[in-house]
C-alpha positions in Angstrom: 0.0 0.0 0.0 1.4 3.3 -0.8 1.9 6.3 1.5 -0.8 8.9 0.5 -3.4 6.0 0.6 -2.4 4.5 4.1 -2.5 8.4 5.3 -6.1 8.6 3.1 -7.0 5.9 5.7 -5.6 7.3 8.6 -7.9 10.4 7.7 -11.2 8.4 7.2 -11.1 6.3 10.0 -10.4 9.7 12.1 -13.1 10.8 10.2 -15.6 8.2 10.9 -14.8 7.8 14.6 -15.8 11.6 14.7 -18.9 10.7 12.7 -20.3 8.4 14.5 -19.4 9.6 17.6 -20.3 13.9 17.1 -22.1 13.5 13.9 -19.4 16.0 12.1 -16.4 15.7 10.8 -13.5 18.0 12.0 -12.0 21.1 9.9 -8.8 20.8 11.4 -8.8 16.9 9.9 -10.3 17.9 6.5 -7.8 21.4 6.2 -4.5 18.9 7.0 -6.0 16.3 3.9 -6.3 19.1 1.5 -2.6 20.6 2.8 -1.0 17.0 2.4 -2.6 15.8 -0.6 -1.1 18.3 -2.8 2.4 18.1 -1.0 1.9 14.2 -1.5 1.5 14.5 -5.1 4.4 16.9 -5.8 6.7 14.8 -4.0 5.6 11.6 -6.3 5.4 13.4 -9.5 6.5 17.0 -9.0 3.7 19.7 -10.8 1.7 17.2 -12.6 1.1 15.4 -9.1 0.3 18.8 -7.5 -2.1 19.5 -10.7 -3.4 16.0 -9.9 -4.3 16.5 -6.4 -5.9 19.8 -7.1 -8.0 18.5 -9.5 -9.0 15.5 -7.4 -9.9 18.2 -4.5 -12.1 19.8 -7.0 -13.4 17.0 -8.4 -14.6 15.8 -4.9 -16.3 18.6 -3.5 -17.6 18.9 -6.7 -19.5 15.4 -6.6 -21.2 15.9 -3.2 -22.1 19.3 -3.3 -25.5 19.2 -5.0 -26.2 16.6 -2.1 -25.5 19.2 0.5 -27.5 21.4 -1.7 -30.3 19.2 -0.9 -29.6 18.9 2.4 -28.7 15.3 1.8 -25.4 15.0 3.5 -23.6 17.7 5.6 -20.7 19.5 5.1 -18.0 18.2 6.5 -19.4 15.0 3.9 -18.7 17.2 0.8 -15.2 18.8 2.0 -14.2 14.4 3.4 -15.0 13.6 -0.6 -13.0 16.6 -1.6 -10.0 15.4 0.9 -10.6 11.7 -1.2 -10.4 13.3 -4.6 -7.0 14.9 -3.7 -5.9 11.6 -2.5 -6.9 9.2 -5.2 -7.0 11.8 -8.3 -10.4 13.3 -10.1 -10.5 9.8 -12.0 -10.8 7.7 -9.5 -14.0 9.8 -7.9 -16.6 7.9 -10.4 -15.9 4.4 -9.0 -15.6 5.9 -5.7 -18.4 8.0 -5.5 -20.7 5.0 -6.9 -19.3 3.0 -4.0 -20.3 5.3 -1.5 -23.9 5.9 -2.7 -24.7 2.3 -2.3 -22.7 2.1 0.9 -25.1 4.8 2.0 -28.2 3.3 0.7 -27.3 -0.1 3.0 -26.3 1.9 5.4 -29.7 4.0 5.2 -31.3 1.2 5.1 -29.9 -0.5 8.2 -30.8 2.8 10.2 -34.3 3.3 8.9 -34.7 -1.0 10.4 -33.1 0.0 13.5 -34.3 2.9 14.2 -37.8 2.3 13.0 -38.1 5.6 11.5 -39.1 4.5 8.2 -42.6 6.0 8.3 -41.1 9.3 8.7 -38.2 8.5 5.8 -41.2 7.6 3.5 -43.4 11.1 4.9 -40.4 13.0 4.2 -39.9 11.4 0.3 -43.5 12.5 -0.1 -43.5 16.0 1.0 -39.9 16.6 -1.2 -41.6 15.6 -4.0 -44.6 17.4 -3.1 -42.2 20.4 -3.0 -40.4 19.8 -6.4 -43.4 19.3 -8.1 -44.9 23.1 -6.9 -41.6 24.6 -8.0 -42.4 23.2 -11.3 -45.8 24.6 -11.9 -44.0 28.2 -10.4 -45.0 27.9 -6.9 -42.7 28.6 -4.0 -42.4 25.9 -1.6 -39.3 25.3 -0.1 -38.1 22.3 1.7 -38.7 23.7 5.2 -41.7 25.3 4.2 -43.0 21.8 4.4 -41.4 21.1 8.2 -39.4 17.9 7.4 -38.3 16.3 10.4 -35.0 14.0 10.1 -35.8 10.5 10.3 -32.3 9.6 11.4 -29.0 11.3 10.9 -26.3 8.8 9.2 -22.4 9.1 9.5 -22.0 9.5 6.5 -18.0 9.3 7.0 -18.7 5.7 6.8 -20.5 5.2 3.8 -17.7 7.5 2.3 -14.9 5.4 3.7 -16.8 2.1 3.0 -16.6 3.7 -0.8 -12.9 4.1 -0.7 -12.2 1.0 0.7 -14.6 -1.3 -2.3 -12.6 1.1 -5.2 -9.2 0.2 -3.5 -10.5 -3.9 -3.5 -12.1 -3.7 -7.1 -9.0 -1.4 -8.8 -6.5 -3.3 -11.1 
């Protein structure tokens, strides 16, 4: 295993025990990944590496940002999968990224069983689409217009690190 990945692990499972212990993920954490990732990549390939990392920081924040958008996943989430893209490189995001989602949707899943909160998941889908479709005849209801209540809150540090760990399995 090669050094920026075992420190890419060392950073998610910091992550995750923050996760699921605070339900956040530290700045200090996610401002040393996007400070090392960089260095990392100069030091392996001088300025294409740093271009690399750059790119994979950009790249990552850009793939969960339309989640946090949407309220979807928090942001420490988005900056975590920004950290992963200056780790891994932009290219390697896609498989990642895919990886995480389902990790999130077991993971989701799991929650909504164990919490029993699936009444309020399924009340919740119901009044976002409620809300998309009065946008689209020009009305103006907003997501907390319609008072959704949170039917469980997930770490979703885990799902992300889950995602890294299935791409680093599956990769040639």
């Amino acid at each position: 295993m090669t050094t920026p990945i075992s420190i890419l692990i060392s950073i998610l499972t910091v992550a995750c025990w923050f996760d699921m212990r605070e339900r956040r993920v530290p700045n200090a954490l996610i401002l040393a990944g996007m400070l090392i990732a960089p260095v990392l990549g100069w030091a392996e390939a001088g300025a294409p590496g740093i271009g690399s990392a750059l790119a994979g920081l950009a790249a990552g924040l850009a793939v969960l940002l339309p989640f946090f958008v949407l309220r979807m996943v928090g942001a420490g989430d988005v900056k975590l999968m920004s950290v992963v893209g200056g780790f891994t490189g932009a290219a390697a995001l896609l498989p990642i990224a895919l990886y995480t989602f389902i990790a999130g949707g077991l993971l989701a899943a799991v929650s909504l069983l164990a919490t029993r909160s699936g009444a309020q998941a399924l009340s919740n889908f119901r009044l976002l689409l409620l809300s998309m479709t009065s946008r689209v005849s020009g009305a103006s209801v907003t997501t907390a217009d319609l008072g959704l209540k949170t039917a469980c809150r997930l770490p979703y540090a885990v799902a992300i690190a889950c995602g890294v760990l299935a791409w680093l399995l599956t990769r040639n």
